[in-house]
C-alpha positions in Angstrom: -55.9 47.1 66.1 -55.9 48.6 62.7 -52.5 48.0 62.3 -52.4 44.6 63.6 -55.0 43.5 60.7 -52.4 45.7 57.9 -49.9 43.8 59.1 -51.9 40.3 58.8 -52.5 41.2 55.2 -49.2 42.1 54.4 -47.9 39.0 55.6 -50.4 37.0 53.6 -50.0 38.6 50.4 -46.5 38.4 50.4 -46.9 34.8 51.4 -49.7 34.0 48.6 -46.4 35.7 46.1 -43.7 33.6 47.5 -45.4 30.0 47.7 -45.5 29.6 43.8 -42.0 31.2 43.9 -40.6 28.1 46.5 -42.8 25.3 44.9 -41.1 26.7 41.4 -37.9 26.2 42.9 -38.3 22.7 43.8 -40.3 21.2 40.7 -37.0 23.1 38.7 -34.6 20.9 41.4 -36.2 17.8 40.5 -36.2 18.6 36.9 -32.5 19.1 37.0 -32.3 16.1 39.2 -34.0 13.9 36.2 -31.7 15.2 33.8 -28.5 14.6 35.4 -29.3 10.9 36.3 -31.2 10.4 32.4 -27.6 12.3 31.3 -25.8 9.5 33.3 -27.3 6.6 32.2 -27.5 8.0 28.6 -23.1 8.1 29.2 -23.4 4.8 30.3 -24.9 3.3 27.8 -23.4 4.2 25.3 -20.0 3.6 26.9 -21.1 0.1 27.1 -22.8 -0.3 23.5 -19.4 1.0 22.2 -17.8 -1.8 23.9 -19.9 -4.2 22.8 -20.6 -2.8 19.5 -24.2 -3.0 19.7 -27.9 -2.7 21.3 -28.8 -5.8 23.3 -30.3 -6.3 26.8 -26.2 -6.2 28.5 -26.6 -2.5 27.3 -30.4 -1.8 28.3 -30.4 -3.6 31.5 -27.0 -1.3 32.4 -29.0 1.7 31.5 -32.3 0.6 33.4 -29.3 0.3 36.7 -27.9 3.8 36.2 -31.6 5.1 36.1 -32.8 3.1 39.2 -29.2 4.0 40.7 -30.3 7.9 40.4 -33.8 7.6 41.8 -35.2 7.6 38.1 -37.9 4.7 37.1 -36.9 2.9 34.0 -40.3 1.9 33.1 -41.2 5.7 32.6 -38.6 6.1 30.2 -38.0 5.7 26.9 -34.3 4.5 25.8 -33.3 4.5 22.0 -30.3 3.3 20.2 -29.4 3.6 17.1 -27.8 1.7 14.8 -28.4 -1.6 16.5 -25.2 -2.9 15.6 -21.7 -1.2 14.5 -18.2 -1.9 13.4 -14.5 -0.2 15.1 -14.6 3.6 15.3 -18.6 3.8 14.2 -21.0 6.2 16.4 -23.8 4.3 18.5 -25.9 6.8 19.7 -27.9 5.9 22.8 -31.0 8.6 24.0 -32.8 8.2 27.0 -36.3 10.4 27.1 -38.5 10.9 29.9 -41.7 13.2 30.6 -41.9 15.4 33.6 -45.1 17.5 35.4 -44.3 20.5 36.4 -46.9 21.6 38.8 -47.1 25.0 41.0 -50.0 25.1 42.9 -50.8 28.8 43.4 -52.0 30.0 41.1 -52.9 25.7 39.6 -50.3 25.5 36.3 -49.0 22.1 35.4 -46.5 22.1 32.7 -45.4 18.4 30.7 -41.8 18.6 30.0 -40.0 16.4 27.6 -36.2 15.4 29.0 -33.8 13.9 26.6 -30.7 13.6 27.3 -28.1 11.8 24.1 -24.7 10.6 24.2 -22.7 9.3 21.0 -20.2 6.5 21.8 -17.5 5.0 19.5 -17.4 0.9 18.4 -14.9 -0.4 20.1 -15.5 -3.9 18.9 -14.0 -5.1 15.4 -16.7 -7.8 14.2 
């Protein structure tokens, strides 16, 4: 009977060890999920603003897609591009920023991450 209850406690403690190991595991996953669908629609856009050789709602609303696309929601994120308009061969720079919790619940921690992902595209448009 002794051992039985050893046993039990064995088991629990290595289980009370492992949780927060698993549940770290899956809040990193979605982390890295978030980043590869910010990176993207950070690509995209600026792709697209280098076509059109600026920042106008074409470009945001294509960005907005690729988020929604991967999952992401585009109100909870922050896209910036800069410089609004540019000539042939000029970087446009388009960064798309989001804020992740991170929580493990044994024992509680809950962690705000900042994800930015930036991608430089080229003018392609000769104004």
């Amino acid at each position: 009977m002794q051992e039985g209850q050893e046993t039990l406690q064995a088991i629990l403690a290595v289980s009370f060890i492992l949780l927060p190991v698993l549940f770290g595991i899956l809040e990193f996953g979605d982390v890295v999920h978030v980043w590869i669908g910010q990176s993207a629609a950070a690509a995209m856009g600026a792709r697209m603003a280098g076509e059109r050789g600026e920042d106008d709602a074409v470009v945001r609303q294509r960005i907005e897609t690729e988020l929604a696309d991967a999952g992401l929601d585009p109100a909870h994120v922050q896209i910036e591009i800069t410089p609004a308009y540019v000539h042939w061969s000029q970087p446009i720079t388009v960064q798309v920023t989001s804020t992740r919790r991170i929580a493990i619940p044994f024992p509680p921690v809950h962690w705000d991450i900042p994800i930015t992902s930036t991608y430089v595209g080229r003018g392609e448009v000769n104004h």
